[in-house]
C-alpha positions in Angstrom: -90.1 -15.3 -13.8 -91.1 -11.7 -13.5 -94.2 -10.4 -12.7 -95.7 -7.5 -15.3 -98.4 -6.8 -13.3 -95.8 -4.4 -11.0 -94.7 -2.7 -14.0 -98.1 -2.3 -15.5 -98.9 1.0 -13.1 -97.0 3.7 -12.8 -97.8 7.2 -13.3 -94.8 9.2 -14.8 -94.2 6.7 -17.5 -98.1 6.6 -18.0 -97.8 10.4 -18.5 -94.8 10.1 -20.6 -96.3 7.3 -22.5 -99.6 9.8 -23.2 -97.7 12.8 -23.8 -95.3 11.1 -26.1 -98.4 9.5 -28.6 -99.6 13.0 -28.4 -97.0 14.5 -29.6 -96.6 12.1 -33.1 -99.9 12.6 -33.4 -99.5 16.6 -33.5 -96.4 16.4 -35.9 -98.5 14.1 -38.2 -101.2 16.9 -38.0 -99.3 20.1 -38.7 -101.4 21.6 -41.5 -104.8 20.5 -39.7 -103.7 21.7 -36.2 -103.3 24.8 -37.5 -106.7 25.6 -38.6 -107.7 24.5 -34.8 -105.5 26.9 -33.1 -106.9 30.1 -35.9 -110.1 29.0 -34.8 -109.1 29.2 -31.2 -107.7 32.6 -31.4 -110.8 33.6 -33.0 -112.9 32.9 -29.4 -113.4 35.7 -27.2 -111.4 35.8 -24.4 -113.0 33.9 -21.3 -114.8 31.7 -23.4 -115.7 28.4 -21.6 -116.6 24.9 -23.2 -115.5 21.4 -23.8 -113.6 20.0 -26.5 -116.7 18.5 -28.5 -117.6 22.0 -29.0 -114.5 22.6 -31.2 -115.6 19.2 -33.5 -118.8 21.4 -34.1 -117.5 24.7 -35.0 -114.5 22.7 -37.3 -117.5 21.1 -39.1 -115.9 18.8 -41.9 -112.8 19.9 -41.2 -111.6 16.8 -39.4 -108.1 15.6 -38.5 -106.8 12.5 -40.3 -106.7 10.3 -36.9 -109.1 11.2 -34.2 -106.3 11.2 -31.4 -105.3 14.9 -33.2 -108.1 16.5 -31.4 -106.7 16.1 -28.4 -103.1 16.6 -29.9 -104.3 20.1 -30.8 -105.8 21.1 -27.1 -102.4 20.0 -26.0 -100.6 22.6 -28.4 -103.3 25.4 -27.3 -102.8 25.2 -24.0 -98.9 25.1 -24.4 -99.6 27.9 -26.4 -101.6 29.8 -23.5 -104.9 29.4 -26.0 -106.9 27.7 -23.6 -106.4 26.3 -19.8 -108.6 24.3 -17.8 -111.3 25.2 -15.7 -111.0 22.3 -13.2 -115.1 21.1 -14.3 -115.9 18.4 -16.2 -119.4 18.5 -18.9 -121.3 15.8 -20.6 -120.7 15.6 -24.3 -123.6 15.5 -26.0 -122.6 13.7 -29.6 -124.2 10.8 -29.5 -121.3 8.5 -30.6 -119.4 9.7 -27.2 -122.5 8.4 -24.7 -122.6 11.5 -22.4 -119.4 11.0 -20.8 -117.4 14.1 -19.3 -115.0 16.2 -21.3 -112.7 18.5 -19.3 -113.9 21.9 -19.9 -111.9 24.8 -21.0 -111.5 28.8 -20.9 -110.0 30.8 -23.2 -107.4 32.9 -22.5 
């Protein structure tokens, strides 16, 4: 008998796991993903704010699974749109009870 539990942490395949869920979710969102990165170009450079921020200013405009949001923070940082700032916010939407968001700048 084998025990799961060993296999059940491990960083790089957690990462890999993560980064590959992320990625289906992006090439599901093409069209939607786009109109997230215009409106991140459209921030002045040095901009600073968490994610949530982006859910405002896209108003309706929302992706078809909720996992795209961060999908598309991926692609804008891989795309030298945003990086981190190292400081984590509270979100304020009430759905997300206060918990921290990594905040971003833009670039």
């Amino acid at each position: 008998m084998t025990d799961d539990f060993d296999d059940e942490f491990d960083l790089f395949s957690s990462k890999t796991e993560r980064d590959r869920g992320l990625d289906l979710v992006a090439d599901h969102s093409g069209e939607w993903i786009e109109r997230y990165l215009i409106m991140v170009r459209q921030l002045p450079t040095g901009w600073t704010g968490i994610t949530e921020r982006f859910r405002e200013m896209m108003g309706h405009d929302r992706p078809h699974d909720p996992h795209a949001w961060g999908a598309a923070a991926n692609v804008a940082i891989k795309e030298g749109l945003l990086e981190p700032t190292g400081r984590y916010l509270s979100m304020s939407a009430i759905k997300s009870h206060a918990r921290k968001s990594a905040e971003y700048r833009r670039t």
